[in-house]
C-alpha positions in Angstrom: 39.5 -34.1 -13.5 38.7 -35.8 -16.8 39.3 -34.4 -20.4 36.3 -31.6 -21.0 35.0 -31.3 -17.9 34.4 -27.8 -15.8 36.7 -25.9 -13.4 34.1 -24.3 -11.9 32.6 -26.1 -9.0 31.3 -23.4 -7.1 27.4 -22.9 -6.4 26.4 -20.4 -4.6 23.6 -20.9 -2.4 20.2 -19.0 -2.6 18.5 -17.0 -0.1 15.3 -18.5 1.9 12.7 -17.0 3.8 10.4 -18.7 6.0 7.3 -18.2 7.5 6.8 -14.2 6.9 4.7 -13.5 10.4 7.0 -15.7 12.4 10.0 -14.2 10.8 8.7 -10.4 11.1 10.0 -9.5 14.5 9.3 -5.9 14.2 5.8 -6.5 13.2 5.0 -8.7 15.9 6.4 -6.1 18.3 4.2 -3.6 16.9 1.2 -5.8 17.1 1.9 -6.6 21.1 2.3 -2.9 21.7 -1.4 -1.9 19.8 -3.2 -4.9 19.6 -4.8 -6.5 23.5 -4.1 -10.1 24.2 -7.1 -11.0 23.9 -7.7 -10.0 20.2 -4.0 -11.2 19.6 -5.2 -14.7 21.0 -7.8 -14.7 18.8 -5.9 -13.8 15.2 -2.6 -14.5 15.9 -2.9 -18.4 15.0 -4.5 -17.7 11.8 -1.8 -14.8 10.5 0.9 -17.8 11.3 -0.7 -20.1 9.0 -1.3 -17.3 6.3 2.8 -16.4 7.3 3.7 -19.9 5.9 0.9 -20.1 2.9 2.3 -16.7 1.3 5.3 -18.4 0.2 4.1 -21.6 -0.3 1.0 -21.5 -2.9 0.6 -18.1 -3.2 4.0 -17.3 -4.2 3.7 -19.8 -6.8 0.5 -18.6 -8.0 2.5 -15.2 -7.8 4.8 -16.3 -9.8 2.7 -17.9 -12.6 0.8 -14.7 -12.9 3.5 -13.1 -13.6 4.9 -15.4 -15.8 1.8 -15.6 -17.8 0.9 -11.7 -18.0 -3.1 -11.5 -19.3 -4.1 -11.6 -23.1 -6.8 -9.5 -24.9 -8.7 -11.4 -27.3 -11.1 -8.8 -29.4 -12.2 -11.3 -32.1 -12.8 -14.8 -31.8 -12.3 -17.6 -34.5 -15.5 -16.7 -36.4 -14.7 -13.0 -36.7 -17.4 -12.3 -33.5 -15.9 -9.3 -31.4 -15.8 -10.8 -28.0 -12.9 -8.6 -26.1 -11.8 -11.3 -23.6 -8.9 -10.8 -21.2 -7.5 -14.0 -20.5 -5.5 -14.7 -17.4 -4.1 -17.5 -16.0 -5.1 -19.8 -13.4 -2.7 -18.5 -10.9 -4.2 -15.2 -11.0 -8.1 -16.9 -10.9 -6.3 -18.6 -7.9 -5.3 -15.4 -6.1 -9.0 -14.4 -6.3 -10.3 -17.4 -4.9 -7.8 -17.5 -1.8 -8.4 -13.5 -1.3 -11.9 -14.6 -0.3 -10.9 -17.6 2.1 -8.5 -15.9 3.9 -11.1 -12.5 4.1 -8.7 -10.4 2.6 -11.6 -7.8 2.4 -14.0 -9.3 4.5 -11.8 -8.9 7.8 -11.9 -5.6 8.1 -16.3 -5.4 8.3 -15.8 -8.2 10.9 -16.6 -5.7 13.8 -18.9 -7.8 15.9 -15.9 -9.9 16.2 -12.6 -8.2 16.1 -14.4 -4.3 16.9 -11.5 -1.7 16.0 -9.0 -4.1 15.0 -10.9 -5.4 12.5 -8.7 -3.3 9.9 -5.6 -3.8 11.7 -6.1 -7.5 11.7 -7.0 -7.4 7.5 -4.2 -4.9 6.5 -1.7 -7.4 8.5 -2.9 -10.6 6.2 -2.2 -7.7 2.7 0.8 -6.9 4.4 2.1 -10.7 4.2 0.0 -11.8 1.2 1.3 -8.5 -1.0 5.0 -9.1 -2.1 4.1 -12.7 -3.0 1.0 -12.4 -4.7 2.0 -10.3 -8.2 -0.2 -7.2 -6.8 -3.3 -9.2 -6.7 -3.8 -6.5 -3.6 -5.0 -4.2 -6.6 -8.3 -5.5 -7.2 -8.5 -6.3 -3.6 -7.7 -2.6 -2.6 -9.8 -1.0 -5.1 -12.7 -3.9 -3.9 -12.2 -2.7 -0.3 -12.6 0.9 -1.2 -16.1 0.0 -2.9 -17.2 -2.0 -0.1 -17.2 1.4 2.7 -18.3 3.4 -0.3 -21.1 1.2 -0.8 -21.3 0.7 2.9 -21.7 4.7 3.6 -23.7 5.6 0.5 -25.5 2.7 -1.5 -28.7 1.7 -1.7 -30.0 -1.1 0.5 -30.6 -3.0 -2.3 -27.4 -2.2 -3.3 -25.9 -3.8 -0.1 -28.4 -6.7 -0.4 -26.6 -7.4 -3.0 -23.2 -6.4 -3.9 -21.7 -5.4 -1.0 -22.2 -8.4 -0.2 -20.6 -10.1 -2.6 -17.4 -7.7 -2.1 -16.8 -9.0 1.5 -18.0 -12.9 1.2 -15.9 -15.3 2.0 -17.2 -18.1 -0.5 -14.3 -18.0 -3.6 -17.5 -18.8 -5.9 -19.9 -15.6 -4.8 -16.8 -13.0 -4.3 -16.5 -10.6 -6.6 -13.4 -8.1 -7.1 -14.3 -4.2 -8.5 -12.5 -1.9 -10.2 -12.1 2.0 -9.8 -12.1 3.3 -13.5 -11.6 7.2 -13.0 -8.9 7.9 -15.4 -9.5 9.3 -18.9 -7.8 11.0 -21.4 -8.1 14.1 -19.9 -6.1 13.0 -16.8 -6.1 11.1 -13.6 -6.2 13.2 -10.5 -7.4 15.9 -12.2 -10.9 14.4 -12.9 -12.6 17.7 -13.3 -12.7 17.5 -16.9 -14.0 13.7 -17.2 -15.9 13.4 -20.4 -17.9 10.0 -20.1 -21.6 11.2 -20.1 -24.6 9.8 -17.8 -28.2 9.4 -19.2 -30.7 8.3 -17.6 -33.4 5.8 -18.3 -37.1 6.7 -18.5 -39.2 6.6 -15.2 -36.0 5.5 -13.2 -34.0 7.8 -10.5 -31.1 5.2 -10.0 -30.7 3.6 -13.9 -28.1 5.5 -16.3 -26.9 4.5 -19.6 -22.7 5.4 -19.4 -21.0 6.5 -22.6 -17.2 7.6 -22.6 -13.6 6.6 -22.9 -11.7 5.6 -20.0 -7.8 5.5 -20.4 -6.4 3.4 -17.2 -9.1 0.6 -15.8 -6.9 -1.6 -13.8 -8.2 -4.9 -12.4 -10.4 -5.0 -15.6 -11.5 -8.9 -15.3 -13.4 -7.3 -11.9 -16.8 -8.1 -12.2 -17.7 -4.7 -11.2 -16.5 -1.2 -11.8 -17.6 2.2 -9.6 -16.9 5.1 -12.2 -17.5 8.6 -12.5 -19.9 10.3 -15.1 -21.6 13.6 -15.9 -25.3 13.2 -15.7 -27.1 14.7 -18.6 -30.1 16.8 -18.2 -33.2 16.6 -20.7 -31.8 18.6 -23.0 -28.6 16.6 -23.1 -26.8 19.2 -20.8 -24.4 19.1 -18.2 -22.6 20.6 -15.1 -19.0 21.6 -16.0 -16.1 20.5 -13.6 -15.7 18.2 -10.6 -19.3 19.3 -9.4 -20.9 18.1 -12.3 -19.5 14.5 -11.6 -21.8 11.9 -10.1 -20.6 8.1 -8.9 -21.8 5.0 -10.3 -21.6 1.1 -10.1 -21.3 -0.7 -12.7 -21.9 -4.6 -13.5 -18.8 -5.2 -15.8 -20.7 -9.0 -17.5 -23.9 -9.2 -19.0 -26.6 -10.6 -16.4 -27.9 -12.8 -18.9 -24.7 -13.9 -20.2 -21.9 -13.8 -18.3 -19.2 -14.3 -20.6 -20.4 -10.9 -22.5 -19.6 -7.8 -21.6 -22.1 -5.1 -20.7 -21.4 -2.0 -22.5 -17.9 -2.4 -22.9 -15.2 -2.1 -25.7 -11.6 -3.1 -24.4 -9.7 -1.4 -27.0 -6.1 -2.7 -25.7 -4.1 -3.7 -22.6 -1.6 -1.4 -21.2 2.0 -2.2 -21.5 3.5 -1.2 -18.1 7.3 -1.0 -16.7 5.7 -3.1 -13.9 2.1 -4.7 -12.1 2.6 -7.2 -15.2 0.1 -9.7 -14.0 -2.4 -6.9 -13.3 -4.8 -6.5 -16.4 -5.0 -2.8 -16.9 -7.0 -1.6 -20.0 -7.6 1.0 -22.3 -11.7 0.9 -23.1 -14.9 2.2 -24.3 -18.5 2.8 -22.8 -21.3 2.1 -25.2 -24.6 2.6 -23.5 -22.9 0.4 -20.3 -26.1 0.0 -18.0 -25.2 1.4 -14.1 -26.8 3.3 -11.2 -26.5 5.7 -9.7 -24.3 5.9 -5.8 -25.4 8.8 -4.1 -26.9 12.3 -5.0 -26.1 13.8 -8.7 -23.7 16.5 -8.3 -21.8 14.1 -4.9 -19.2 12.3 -7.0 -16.1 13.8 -6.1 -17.2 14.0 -2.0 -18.4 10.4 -2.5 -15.7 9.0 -4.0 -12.9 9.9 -1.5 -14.3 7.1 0.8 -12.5 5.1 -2.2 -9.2 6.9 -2.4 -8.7 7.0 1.6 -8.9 3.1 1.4 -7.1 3.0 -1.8 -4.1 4.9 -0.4 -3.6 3.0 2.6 -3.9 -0.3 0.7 -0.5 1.5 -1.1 1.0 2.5 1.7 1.1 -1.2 3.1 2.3 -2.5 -0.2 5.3 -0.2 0.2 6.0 -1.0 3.5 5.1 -4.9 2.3 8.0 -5.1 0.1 10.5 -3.3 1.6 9.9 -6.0 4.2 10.6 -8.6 1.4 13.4 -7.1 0.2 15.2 -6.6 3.0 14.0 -10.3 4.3 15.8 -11.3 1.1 19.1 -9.4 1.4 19.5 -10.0 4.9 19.4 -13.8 4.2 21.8 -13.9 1.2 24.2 -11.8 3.7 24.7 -15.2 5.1 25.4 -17.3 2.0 27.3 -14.7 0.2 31.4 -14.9 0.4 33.2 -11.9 -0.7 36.9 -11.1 -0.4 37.1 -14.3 2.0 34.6 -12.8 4.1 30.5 -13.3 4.4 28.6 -10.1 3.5 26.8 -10.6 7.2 31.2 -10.2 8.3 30.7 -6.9 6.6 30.7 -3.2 8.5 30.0 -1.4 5.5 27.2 -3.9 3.9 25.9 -4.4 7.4 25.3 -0.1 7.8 23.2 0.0 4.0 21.2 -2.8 6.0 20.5 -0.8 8.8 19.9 2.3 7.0 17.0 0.2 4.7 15.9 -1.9 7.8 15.3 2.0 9.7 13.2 3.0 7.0 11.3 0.2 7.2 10.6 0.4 10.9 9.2 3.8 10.5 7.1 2.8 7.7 5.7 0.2 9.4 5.3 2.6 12.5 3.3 5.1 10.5 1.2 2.5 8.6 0.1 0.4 11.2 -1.2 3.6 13.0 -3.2 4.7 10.4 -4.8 1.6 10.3 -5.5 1.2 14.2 -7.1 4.9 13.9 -8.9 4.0 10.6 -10.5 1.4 12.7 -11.3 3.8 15.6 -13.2 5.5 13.1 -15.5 3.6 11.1 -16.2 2.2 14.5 -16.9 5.2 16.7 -14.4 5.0 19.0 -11.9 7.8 17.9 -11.9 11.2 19.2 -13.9 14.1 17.3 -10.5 15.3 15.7 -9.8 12.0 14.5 -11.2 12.4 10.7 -9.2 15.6 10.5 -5.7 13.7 11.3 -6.8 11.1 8.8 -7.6 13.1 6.0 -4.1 14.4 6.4 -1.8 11.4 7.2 -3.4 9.4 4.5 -2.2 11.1 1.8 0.8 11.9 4.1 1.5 8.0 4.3 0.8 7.3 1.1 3.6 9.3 -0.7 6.1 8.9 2.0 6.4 4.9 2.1 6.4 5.1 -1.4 9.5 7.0 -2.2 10.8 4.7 1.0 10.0 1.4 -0.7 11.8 3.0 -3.6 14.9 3.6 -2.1 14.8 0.5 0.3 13.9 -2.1 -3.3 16.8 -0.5 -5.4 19.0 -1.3 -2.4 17.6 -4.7 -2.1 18.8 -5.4 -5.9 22.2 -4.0 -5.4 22.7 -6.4 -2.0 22.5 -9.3 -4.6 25.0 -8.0 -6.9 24.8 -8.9 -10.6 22.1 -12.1 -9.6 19.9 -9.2 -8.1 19.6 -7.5 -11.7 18.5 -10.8 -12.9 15.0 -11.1 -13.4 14.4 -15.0 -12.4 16.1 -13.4 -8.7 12.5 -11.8 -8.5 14.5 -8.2 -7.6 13.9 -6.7 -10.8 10.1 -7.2 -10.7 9.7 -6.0 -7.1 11.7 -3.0 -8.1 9.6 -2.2 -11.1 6.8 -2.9 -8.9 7.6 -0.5 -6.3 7.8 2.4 -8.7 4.0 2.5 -9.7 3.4 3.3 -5.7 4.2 6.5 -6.4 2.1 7.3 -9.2 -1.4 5.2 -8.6 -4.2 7.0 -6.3 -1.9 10.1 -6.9 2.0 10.8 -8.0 4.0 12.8 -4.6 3.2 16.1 -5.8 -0.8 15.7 -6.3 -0.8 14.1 -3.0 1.5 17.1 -1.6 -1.2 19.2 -3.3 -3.9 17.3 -1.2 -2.0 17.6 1.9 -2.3 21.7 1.5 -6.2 20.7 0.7 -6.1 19.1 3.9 -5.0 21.3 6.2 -7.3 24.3 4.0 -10.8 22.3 4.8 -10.4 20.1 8.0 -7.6 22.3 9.9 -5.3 19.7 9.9 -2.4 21.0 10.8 -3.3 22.4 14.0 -4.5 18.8 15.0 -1.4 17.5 13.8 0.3 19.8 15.9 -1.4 19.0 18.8 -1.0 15.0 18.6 2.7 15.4 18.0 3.1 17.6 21.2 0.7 15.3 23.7 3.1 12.3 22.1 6.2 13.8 23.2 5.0 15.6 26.4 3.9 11.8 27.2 7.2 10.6 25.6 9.0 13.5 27.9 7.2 12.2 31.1 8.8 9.1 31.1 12.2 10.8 31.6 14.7 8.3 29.1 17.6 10.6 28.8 18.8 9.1 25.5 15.3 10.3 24.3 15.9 14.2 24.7 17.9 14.4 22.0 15.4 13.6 19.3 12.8 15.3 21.5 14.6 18.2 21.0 15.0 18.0 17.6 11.4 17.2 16.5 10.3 20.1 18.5 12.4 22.2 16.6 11.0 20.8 13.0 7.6 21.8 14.8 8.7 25.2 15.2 10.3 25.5 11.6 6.9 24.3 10.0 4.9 26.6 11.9 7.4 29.6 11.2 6.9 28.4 7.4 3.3 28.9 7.0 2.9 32.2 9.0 5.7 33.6 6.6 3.9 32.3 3.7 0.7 33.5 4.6 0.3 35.8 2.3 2.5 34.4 -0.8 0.5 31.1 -1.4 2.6 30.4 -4.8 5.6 30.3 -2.4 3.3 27.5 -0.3 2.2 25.7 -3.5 5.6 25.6 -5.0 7.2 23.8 -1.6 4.2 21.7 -1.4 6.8 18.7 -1.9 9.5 19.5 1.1 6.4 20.7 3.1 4.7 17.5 3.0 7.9 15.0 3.5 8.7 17.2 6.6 5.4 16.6 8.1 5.7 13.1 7.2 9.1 12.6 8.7 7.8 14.0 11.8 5.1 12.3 12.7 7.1 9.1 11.8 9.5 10.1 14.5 7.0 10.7 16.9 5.7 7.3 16.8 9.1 6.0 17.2 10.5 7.8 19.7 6.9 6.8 21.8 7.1 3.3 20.8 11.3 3.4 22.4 9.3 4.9 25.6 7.1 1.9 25.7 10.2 -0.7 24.9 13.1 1.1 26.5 15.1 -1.0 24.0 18.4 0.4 23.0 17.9 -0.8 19.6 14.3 1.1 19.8 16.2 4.0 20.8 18.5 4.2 18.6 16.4 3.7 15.6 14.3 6.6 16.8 17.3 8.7 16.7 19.0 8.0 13.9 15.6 8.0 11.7 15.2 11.8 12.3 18.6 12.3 11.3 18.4 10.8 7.9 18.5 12.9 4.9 14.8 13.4 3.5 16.3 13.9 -0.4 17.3 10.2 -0.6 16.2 8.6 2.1 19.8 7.4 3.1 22.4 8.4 5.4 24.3 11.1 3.3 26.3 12.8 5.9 29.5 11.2 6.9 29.2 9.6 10.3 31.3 8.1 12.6 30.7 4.7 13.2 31.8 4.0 16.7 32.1 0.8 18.2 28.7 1.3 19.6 27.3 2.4 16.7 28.6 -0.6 14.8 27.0 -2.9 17.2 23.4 -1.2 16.8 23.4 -1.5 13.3 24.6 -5.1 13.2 21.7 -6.0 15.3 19.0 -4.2 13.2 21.1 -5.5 9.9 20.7 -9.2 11.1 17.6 -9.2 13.2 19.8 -10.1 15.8 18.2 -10.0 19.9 20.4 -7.7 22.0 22.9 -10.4 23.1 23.7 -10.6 19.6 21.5 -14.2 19.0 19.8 -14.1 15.4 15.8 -13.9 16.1 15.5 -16.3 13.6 16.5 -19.6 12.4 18.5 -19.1 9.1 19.4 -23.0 9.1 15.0 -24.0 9.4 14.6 -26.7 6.8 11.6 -25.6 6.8 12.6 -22.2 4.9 12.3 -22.0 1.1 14.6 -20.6 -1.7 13.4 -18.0 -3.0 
């Protein structure tokens, strides 16, 4: 060694991930089970390519978005206020490959893909999310506008705009935004301030005036918003029933570089979503029409939130795949104490418990989706709204808290590198925490759980699909089943012993909204497990079915000390290291074809 130069020698070699639908055994599992061959056949070579594109170009658009967060511009160079947001041409990029690969249009594809048109869309989010900087937030909030158009706009307006929500053609697709949040609040939008007049000898034409506090996706070129119509007299309806639902046209028609009506007063500085523009702005006589009948907009509107909440839901479940992808990898490459981390009991159990939440997740999401499609395509059962109105909002705060959990573990796995923000960790963590605050924060969703099961009687159709899964489940007579058949039909019991005891002390209902909620949610996630083990009769299916329901719903983790057997050990190196059951890794780790991430 010459005069100066380094001891240290050592490199240690990054993680890589490969193509994300060929690499996703769980998911293609899943899609098997719900999905018939012949709509498989038909999809399943385009989510391949899209599993290699997401971390090819649009992780590096991703990544330049992020990189390159949007600018406001309010005054140009000869004083002229102009309010431009400029992003970068990653994120323009994102747009324009959201519309190739029908990241919206898929799922009103129903003369060629029927009920799986939404399964097949919400798979491509599912791989395009975690790579793409949260593009899905325009898309989501896009997606929600095109059924609410679908259901309750004008013909013209689908003539029109719908259209241009679910083209495929980068230069004629347009992204929308959902700006409901002022001042006043966000959920709470009963005391919305921005004021609706409208324009002489027109029934559809309003003039918007008001101040709206959180408009994410801002560059959209259009906006659905909710306003209070003013009467002659300048009047208007107090509360949530005096709330209509508009669209609005975010660029003058004449001029597309201006704005119409709108003052961007400042972008929001945010823990996380970096790339995504989110603004703070002003309505000044901003032309829109009218969606729906005055008085509707609260009714009309949830055909937004439903979407918007399952387009969450997937994201969480989206990057706790990514993080785990990414841990499980570096267990590989990483040497500790002369031993790799993949050598590891103890690292090889937090990789189970994360991978088990992830299964369940992805259980729970992917079923909401295939009923979602049932729906909207007539082919669900007349109690089938009912269970969706509850297990969206059910879904929605559940996986989030999950992702939580299952990202903060995903930094840790890296060590000191995963608290390093050019590892990528940090950002998905920051990431991850907004899913538990947009389209509602756990306790207004709890809230609209209790809502639920008050106007559709929810719960009793809950009950009822829980108890025909395992009575099905229970026919199939797998002894290592009756265990956790046991044990959900107990939780059953406990609920129902709840609310009859409550009955008449609905502050005692209100105030364990919360627990309430993550109990029904950890139910019906076992449900679906323990029938998908039926339908396997894997071991590994088995187990995670069991040990699921016995995880601690205040963290999300294993708290209680367990005895990890031999067995035990075995099962959990399997689902640590996506290994088959003769202990064979189901993927390559070695594929040249893999990138670093």
């Amino acid at each position: 060694m010459s005069k100066g130069e380094s001891v240290a020698t050592f490199r240690q070699s990054p993680p890589l991930i490969g193509n994300q639908y060929l690499e996703d055994t769980y998911l293609r599992v899943l899609l098997k089970r719900l999905v018939p061959k012949e709509i498989i056949s038909k999809i399943e070579p385009d989510l391949v390519n899209f599993g290699e594109r997401v971390i090819n170009d649009v992780l590096k658009y991703g990544r330049e978005s992020e990189a390159n967060p949007p600018r406001l511009i309010q005054v140009d160079q000869w004083g002229n206020r102009v309010d431009r947001i400029v992003v970068t041409n990653g994120w323009d990029r994102l747009k324009d490959i959201s519309a190739q690969e029908g990241l919206v249009s898929i799922g009103y594809d129903r003369d060629h893909f029927a009920e799986y048109s939404r399964i097949y869309q919400y798979t491509k989010v599912y791989l395009f999310s975690p790579s793409s900087a949260v593009f899905d937030c325009p898309l989501a909030m896009t997606d929600g506008a095109a059924r609410l158009l679908e259901l309750h706009g004008t013909q013209e307006m689908k003539d029109t705009v719908l259209k241009r929500f679910i083209t495929r053609e980068p230069k004629v697709f347009w992204t929308c935004g959902q700006w409901m949040t002022e001042r006043t609040g966000g959920s709470d939008v009963g005391n919305s301030e921005t004021l609706a007049r409208s324009l002489e000898g027109s029934e559809q034409n309003y003039l918007l005036n008001g101040y709206k506090f959180f408009t994410s996706a801002t560059t959209s070129e259009a906006a659905v918003l909710l306003g209070r119509v003013q009467d002659k007299n300048g009047d208007t309806t107090k509360g949530s029933r005096g709330l209509s639902v508009f669209l609005l046209e975010t660029n003058s028609p004449t001029d597309r570089e201006k704005l119409n009506g709108i003052k961007i007063h400042k972008l929001k500085n945010k823990l996380g979503t970096k790339a995504v523009p989110t603004a703070e702005l002003e309505l000044i006589d901003a032309p829109a029409k009218l969606i729906g009948k005055i008085g509707r907009g609260v009714p009309i509107i949830s055909s937004i939130l439903n979407i918007t909440r399952i387009h969450n839901a997937i994201n969480s479940v989206s990057m706790m795949r990514r993080g785990i992808a990414v841990a499980r990898d570096f267990s590989y490459r990483r040497s500790v104490f002369g031993k790799l981390l993949s050598d590891l009991p103890l690292h090889l159990s937090t990789l189970s418990e994360m991978e088990i939440q992830f299964r369940g997740a992805l259980q729970f999401v992917l079923h909401i989706v295939l009923l979602m499609g049932k729906i909207e395509t007539g082919k669900a059962s007349k109690d089938a709204e009912g269970l969706m109105r509850l297990l969206t909002p059910l879904a929605k705060l559940f996986t989030a808290k999950q992702c939580i959990f299952v990202c903060s573990e995903a930094v840790e796995s890296l060590g000191g590198v995963g608290y390093m923000e050019d590892s990528d960790m940090p950002r998905q963590l920051r990431d991850a925490q907004v899913l538990s605050i947009w389209e509602g924060t756990t306790n207004v969703l709890s809230m609209d759980v209790l809502r639920a099961i008050q106007s559709h009687q929810a719960l009793d159709i809950f009950f009822l699909d829980v108890k025909q899964r395992l009575e099905s489940v229970n026919s199939k007579n797998i002894p290592e089943l009756n265990g956790v058949l046991s044990d959900i039909t107990q939780s059953l019991k406990e609920v129902d012993e709840f609310i009859k005891e409550s009955l008449n002390d609905m502050e005692s209902i209100v105030a364990s909204a919360r627990s309430f909620s993550f109990s029904l949610g950890k139910i019906y996630i076992a449900s679906l497990l323990v029938e998908h083990a039926a339908w396997s009769k894997n071991s590994i299916d088995i187990f995670v079915a069991r040990d699921f329901f016995a995880h601690s719903l205040s963290s999300f983790g294993n708290q209680k000390i367990v005895v990890r057997s031999k067995e035990r050990r075995a099962f959990e190196r399997i689902l640590a290291l996506d290994l088959s059951l003769d202990g064979k890794p189901n993927i390559n780790i070695d594929d040249k074809l893999r990138a670093k991430y």
